[in-house]
OpenMM code with the backbone's topology and positions (N, CA, C; nanometers):
from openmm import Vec3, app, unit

residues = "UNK UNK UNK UNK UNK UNK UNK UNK UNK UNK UNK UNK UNK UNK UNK UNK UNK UNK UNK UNK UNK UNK UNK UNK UNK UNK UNK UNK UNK UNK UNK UNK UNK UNK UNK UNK UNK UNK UNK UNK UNK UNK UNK UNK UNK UNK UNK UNK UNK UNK UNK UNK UNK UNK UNK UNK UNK UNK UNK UNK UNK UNK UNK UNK UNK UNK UNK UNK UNK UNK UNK UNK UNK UNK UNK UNK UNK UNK UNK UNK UNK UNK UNK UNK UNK UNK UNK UNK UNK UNK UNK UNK UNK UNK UNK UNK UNK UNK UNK UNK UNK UNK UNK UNK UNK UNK UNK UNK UNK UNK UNK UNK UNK UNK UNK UNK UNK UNK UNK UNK UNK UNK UNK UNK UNK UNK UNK UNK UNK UNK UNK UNK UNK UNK UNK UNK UNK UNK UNK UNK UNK UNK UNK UNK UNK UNK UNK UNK".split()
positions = [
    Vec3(3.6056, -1.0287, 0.5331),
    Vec3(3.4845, -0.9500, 0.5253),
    Vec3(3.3660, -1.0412, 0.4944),
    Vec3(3.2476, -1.0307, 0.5763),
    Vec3(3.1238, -1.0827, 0.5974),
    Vec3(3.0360, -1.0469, 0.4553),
    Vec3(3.0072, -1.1235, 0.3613),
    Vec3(2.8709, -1.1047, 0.2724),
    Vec3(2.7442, -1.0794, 0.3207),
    Vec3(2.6680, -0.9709, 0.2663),
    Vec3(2.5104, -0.9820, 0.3317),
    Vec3(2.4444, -1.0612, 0.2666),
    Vec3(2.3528, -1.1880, 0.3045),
    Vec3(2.3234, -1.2462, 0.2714),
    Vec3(2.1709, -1.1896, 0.2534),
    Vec3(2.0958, -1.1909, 0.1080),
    Vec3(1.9835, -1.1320, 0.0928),
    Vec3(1.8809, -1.1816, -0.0452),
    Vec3(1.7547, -1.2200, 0.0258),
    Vec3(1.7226, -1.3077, -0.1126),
    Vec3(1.6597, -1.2398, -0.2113),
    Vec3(1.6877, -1.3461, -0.2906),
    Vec3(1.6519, -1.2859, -0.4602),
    Vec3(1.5170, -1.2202, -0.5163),
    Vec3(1.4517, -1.2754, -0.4180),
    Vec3(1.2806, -1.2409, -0.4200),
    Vec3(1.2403, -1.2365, -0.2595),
    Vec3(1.2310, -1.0857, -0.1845),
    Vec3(1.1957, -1.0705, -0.0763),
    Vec3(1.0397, -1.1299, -0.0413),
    Vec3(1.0269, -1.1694, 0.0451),
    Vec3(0.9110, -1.2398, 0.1084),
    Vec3(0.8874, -1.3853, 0.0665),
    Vec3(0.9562, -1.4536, -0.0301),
    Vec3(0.8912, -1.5817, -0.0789),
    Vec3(0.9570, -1.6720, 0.0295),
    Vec3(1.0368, -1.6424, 0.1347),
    Vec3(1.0840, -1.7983, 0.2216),
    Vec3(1.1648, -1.6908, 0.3297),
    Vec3(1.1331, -1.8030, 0.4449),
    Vec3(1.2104, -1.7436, 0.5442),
    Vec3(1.2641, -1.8039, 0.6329),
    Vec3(1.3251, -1.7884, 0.7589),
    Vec3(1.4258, -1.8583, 0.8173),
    Vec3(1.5558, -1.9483, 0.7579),
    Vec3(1.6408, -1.9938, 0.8276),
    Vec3(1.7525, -2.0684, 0.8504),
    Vec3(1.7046, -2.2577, 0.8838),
    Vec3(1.7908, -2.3313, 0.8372),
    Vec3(1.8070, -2.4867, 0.8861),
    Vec3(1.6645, -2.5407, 0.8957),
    Vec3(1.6071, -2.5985, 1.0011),
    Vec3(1.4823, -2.6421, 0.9984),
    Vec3(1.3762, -2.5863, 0.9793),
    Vec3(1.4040, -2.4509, 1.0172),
    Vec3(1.2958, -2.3303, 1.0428),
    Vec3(1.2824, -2.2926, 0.8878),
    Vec3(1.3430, -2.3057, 0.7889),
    Vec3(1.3330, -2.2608, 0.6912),
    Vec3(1.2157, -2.2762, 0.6006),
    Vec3(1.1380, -2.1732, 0.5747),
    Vec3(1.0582, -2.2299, 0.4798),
    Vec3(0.9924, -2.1350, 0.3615),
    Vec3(0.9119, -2.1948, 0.2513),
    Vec3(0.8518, -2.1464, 0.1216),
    Vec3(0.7480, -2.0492, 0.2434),
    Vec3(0.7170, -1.9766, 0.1690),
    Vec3(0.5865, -1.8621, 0.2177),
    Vec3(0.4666, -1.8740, 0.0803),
    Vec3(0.3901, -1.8566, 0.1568),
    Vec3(0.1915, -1.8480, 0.0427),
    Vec3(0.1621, -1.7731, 0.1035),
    Vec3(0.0164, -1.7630, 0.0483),
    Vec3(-0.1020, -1.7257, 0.1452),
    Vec3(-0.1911, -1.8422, 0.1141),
    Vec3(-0.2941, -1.7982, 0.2333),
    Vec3(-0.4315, -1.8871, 0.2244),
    Vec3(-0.5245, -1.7921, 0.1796),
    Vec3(-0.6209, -1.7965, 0.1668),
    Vec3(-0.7769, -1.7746, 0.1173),
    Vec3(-0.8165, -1.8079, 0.2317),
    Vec3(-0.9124, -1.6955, 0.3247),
    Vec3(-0.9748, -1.7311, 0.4722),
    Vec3(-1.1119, -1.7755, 0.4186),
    Vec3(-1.1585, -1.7160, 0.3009),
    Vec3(-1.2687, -1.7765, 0.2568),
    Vec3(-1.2889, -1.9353, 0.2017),
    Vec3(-1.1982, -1.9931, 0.0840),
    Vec3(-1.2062, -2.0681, 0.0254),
    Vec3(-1.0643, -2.1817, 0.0768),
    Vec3(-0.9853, -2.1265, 0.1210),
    Vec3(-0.8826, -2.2094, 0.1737),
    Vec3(-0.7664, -2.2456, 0.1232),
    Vec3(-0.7987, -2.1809, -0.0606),
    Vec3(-0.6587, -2.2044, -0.1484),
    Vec3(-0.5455, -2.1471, -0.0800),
    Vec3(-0.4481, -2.2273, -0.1100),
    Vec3(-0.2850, -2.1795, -0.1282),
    Vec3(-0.2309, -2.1370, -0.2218),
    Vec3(-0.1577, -2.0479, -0.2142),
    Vec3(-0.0898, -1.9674, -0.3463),
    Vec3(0.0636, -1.9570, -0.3492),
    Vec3(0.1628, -2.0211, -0.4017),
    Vec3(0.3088, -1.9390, -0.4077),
    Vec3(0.3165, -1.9032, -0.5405),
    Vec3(0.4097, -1.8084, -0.5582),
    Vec3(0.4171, -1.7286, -0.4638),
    Vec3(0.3165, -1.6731, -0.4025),
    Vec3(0.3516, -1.5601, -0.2640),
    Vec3(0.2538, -1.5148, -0.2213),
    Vec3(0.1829, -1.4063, -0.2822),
    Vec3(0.0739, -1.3997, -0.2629),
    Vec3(0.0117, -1.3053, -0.3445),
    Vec3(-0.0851, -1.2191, -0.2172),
    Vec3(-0.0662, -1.1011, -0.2341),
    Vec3(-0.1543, -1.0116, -0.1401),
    Vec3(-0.2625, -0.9241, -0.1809),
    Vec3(-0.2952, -0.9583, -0.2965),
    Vec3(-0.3838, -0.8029, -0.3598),
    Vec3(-0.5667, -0.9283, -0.3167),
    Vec3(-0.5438, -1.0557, -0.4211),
    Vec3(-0.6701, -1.1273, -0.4213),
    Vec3(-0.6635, -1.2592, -0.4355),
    Vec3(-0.7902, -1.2996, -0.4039),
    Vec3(-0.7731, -1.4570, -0.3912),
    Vec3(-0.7860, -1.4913, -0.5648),
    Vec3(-0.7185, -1.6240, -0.5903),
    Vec3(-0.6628, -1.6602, -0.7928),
    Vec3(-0.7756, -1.7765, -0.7668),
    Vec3(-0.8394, -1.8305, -0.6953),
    Vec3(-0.9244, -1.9083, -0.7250),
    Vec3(-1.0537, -1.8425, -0.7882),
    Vec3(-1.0964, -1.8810, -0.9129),
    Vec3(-1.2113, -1.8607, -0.9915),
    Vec3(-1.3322, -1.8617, -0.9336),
    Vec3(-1.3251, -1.9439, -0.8293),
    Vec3(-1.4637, -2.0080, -0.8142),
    Vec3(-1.4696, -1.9116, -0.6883),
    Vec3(-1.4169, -1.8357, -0.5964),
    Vec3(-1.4259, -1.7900, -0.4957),
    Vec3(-1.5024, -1.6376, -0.5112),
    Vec3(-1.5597, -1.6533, -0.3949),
    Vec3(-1.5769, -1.4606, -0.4012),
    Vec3(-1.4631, -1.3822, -0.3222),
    Vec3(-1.3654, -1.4636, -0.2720),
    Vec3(-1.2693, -1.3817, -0.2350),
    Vec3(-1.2910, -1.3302, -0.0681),
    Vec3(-1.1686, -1.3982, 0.0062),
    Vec3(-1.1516, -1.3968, 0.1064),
    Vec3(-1.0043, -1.2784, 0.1225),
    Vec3(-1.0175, -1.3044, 0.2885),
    Vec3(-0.8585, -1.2618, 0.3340),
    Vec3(-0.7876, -1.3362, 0.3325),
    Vec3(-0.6200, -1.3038, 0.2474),
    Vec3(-0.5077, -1.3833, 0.2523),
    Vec3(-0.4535, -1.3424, 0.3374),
    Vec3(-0.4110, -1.4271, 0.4116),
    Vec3(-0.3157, -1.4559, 0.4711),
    Vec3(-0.1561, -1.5262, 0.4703),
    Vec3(-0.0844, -1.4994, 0.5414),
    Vec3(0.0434, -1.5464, 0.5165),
    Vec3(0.0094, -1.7381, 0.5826),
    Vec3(0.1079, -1.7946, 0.4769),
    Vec3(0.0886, -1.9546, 0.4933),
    Vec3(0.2338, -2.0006, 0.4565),
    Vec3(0.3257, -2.0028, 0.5862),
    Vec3(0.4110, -2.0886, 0.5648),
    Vec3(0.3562, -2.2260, 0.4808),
    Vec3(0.4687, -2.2982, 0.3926),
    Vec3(0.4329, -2.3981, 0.3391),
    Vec3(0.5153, -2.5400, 0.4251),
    Vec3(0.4303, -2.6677, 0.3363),
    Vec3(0.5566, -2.7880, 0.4015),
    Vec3(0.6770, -2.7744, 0.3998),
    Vec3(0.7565, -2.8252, 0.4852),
    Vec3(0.9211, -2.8559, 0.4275),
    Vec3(0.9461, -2.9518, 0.3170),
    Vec3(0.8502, -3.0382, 0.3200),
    Vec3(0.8927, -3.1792, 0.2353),
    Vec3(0.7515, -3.2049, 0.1180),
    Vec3(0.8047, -3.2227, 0.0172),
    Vec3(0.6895, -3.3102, -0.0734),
    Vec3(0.7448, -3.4013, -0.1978),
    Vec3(0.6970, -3.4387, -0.2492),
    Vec3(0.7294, -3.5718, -0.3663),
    Vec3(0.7464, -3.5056, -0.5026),
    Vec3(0.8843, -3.5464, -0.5548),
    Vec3(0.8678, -3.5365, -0.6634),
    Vec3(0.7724, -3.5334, -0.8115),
    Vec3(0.7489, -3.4186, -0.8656),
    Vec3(0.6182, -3.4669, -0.9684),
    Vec3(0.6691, -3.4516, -1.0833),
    Vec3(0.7959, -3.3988, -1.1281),
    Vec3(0.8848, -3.3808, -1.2148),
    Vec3(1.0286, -3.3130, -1.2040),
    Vec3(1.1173, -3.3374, -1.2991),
    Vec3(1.2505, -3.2905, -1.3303),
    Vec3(1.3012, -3.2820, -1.4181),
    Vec3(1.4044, -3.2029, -1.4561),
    Vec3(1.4765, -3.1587, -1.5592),
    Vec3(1.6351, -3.1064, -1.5523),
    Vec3(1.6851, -3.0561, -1.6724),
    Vec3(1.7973, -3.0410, -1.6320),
    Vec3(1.8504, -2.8866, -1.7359),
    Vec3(1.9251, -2.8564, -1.6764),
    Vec3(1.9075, -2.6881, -1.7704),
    Vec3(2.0824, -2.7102, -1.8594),
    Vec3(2.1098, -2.7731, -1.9325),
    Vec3(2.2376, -2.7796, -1.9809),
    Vec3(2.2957, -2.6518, -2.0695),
    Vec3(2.2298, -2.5462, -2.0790),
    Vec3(2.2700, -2.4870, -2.1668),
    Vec3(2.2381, -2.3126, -2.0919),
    Vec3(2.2932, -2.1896, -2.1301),
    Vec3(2.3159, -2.0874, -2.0705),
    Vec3(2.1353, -2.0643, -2.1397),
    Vec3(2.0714, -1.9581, -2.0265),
    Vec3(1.9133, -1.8756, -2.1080),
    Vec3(2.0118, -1.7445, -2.1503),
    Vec3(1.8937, -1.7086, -2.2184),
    Vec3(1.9259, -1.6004, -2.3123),
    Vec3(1.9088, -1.5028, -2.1968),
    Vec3(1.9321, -1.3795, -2.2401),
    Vec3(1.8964, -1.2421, -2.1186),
    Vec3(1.7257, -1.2585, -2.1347),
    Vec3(1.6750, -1.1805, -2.0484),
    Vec3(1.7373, -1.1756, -1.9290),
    Vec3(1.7991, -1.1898, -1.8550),
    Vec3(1.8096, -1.3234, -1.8407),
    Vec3(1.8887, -1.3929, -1.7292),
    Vec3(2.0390, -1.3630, -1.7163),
    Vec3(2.0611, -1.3223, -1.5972),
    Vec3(2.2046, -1.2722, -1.5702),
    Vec3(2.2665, -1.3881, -1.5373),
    Vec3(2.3711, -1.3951, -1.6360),
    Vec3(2.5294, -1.5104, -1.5775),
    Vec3(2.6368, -1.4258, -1.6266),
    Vec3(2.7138, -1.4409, -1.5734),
    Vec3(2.8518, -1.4002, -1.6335),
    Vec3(2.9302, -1.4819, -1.7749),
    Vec3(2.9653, -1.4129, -1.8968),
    Vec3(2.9649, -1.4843, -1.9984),
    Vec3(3.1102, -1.5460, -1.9833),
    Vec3(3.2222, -1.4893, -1.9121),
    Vec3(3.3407, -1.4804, -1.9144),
    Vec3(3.3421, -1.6349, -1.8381),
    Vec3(3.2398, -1.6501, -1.7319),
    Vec3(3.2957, -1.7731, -1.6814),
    Vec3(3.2257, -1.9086, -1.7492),
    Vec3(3.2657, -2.0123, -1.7530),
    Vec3(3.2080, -2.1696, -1.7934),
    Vec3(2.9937, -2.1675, -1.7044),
    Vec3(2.9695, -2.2299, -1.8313),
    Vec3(2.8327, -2.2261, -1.7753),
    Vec3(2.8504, -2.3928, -1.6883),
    Vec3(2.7796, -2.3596, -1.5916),
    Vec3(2.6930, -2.4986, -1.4814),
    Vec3(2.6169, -2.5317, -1.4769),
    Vec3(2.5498, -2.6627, -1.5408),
    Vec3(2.4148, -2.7189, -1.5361),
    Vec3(2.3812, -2.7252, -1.3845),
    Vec3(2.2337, -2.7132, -1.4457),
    Vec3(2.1859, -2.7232, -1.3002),
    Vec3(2.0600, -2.8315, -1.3128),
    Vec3(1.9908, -2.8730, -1.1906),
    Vec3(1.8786, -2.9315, -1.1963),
    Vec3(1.7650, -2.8858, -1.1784),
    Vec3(1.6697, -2.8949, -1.1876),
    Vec3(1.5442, -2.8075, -1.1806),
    Vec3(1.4384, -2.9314, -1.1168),
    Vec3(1.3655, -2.8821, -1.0064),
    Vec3(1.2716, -3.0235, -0.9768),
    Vec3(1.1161, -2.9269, -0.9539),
    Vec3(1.0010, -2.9926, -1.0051),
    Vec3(0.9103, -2.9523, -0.9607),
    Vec3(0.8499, -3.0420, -0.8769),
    Vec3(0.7998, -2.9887, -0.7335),
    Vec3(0.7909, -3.0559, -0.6388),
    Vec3(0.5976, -3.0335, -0.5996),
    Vec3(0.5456, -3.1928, -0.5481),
    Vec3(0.3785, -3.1398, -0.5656),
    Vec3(0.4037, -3.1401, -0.3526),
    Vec3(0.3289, -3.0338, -0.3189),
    Vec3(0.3065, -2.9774, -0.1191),
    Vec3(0.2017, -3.1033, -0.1565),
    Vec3(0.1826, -3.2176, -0.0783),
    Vec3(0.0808, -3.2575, -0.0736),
    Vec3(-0.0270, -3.1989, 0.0392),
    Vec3(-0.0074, -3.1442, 0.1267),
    Vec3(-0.0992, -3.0798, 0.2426),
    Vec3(-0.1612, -2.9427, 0.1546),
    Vec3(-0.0690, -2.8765, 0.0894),
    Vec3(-0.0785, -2.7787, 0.0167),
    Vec3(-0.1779, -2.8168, -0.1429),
    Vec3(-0.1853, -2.9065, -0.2024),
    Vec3(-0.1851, -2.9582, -0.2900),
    Vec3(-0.1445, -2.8331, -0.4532),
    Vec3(-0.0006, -2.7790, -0.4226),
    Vec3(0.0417, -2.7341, -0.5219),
    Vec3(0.1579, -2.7793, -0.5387),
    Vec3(0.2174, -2.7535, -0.6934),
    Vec3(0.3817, -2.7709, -0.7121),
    Vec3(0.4296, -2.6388, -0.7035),
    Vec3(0.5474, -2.6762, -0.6951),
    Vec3(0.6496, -2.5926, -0.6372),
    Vec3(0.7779, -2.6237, -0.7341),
    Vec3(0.8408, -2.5209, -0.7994),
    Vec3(0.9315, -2.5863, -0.8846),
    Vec3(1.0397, -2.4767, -0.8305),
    Vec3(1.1812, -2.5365, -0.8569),
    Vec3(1.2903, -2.5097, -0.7404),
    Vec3(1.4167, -2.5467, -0.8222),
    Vec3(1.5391, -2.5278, -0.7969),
    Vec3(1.6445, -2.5948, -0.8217),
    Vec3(1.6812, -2.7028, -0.7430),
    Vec3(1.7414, -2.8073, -0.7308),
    Vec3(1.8218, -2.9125, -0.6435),
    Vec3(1.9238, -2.8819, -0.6181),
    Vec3(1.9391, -2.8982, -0.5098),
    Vec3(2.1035, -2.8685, -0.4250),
    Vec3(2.2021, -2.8697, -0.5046),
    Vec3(2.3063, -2.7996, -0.5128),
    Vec3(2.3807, -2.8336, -0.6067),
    Vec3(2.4592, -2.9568, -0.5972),
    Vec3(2.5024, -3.0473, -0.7122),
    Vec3(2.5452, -3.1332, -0.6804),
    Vec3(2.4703, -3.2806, -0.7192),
    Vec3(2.3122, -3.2516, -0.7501),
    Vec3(2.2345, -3.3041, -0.7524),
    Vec3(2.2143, -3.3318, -0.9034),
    Vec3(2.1942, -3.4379, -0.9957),
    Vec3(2.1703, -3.4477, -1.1297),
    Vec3(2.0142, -3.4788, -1.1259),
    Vec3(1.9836, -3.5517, -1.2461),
    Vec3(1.8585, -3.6467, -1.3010),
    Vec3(1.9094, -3.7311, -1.2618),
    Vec3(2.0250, -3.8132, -1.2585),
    Vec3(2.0467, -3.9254, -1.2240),
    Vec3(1.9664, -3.9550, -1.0747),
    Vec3(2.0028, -3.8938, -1.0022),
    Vec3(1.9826, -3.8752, -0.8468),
    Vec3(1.7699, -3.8957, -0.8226),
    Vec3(1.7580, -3.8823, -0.8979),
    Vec3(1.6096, -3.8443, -0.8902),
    Vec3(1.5145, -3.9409, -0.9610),
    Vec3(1.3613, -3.9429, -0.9206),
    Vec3(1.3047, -4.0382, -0.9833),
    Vec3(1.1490, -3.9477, -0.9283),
    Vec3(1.0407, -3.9672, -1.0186),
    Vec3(0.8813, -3.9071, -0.9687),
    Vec3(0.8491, -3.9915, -0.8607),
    Vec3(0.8341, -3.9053, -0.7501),
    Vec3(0.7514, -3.9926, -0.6276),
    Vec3(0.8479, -3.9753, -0.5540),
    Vec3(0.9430, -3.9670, -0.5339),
    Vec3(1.0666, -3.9491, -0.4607),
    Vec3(1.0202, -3.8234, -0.3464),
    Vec3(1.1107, -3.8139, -0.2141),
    Vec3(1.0501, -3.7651, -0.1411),
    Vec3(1.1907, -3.6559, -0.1165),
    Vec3(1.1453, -3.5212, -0.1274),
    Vec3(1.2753, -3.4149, -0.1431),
    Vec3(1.1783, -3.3294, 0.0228),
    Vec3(1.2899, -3.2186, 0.0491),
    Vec3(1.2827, -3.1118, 0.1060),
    Vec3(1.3094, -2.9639, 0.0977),
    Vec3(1.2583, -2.8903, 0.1370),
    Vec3(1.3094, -2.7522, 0.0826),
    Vec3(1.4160, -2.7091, 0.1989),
    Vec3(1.5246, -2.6379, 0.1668),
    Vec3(1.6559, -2.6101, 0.2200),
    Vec3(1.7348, -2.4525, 0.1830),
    Vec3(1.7412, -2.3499, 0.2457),
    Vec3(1.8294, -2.2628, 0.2257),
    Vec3(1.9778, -2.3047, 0.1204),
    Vec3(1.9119, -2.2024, 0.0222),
    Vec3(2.0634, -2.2137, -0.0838),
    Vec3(2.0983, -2.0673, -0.1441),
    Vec3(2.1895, -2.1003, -0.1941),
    Vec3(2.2334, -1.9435, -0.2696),
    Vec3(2.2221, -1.9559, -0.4417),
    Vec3(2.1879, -1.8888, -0.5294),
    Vec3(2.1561, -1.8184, -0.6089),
    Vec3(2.3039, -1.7976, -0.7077),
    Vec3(2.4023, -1.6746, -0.6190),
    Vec3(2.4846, -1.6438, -0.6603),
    Vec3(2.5446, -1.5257, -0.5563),
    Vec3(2.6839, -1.4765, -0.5697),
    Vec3(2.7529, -1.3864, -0.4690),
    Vec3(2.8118, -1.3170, -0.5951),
    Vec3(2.8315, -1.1792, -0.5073),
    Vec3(2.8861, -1.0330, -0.5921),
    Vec3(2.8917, -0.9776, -0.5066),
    Vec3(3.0641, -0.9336, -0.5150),
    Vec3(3.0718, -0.7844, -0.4196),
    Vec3(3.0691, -0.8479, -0.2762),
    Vec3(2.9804, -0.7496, -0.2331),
    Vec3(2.9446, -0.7882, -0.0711),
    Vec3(2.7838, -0.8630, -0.0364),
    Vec3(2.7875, -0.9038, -0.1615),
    Vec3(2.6449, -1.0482, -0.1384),
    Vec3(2.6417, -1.1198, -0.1797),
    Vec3(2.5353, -1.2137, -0.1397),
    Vec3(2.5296, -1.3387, -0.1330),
    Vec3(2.3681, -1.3804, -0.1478),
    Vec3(2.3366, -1.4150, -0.2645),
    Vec3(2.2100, -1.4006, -0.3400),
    Vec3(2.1462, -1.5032, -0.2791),
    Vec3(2.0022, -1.5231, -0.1878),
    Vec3(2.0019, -1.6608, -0.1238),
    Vec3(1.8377, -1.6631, -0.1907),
    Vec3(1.8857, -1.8169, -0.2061),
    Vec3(1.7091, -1.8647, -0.2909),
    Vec3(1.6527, -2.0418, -0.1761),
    Vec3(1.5556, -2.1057, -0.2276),
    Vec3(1.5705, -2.2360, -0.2260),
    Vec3(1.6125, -2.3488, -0.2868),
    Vec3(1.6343, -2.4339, -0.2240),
    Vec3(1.7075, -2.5449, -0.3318),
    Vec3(1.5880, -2.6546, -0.2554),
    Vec3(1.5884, -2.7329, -0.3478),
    Vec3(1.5264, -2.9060, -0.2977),
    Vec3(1.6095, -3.0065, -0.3284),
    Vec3(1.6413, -3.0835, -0.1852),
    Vec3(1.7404, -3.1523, -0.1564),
    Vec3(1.6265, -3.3240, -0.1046),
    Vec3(1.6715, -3.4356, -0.1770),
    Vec3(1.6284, -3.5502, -0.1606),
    Vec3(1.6553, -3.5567, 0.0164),
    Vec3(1.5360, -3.6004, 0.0540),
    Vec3(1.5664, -3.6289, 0.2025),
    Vec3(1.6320, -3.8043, 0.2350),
    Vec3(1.7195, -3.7682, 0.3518),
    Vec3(1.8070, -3.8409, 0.3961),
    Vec3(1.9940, -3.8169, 0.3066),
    Vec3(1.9615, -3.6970, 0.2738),
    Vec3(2.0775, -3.6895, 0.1972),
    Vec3(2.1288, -3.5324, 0.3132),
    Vec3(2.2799, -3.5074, 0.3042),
    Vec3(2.3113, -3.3830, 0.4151),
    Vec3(2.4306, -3.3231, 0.3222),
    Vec3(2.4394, -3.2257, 0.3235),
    Vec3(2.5478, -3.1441, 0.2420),
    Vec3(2.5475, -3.0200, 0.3405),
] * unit.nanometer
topology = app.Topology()
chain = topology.addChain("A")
for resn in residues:
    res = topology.addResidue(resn, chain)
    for name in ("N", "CA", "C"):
        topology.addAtom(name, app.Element.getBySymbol(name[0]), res)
């Protein structure tokens, strides 16, 4: 039996493999980028406020920081207590075309070790978590020239 695969936060990324990507908007007035996307108004201060629009983002940008989550969050956050917790990595990534960060998990598999600021990652279809008949799908940022 087939999982539906369905993401965790509808509208923030879309497509498969290359096609895959973060979603914004622009500001038709002022030109900012926003992720997430935001549809009500433009967040720049200085603007009088344009039409947003939808703005696919880059695939790729440079490391501007990282971290590492060794320990379970409190609730909210849903994990299952019964099973062993999994560190994970956390990278915040700066769009340079975009000029925002973007903060993400790393592929799994991926430590601090693996990583360094300035380093050049990509954004990549990943999963979240599965239950039942789904399959929770988010982004991950994966160092480019690396394939899993």
């Amino acid at each position: 039996m087939s999982r539906t695969r369905t993401p965790v936060v509808a509208d923030w990324f879309t497509g498969e493999g290359e096609d895959f990507r973060l979603l914004g908007t622009r500001c038709s007035a002022c030109a900012s980028v926003f992720f997430p996307c935001e549809d009500s108004f433009c967040r720049n201060p200085g603007c009088a406020g344009g039409e947003l629009v939808a703005a696919p983002l880059s695939r790729r940008g440079r490391v501007w920081s990282y971290t590492d989550s060794r320990y379970r969050p409190p609730a909210p956050y849903v994990s299952d207590p019964e099973l062993p917790w999994q560190p994970y990595t956390l990278i915040a990534v700066e769009l340079a075309a975009e000029r925002l960060v973007v903060l993400g998990q790393a592929v799994p598999g991926t430590s601090v070790d693996d990583l360094e600021v300035g380093m050049e990652v990509e954004v990549v279809p990943g999963v979240l978590d599965e239950d039942g008949d789904t399959t929770w799908t988010t982004w991950h940022w994966r160092p480019t020239g690396v394939t899993a």
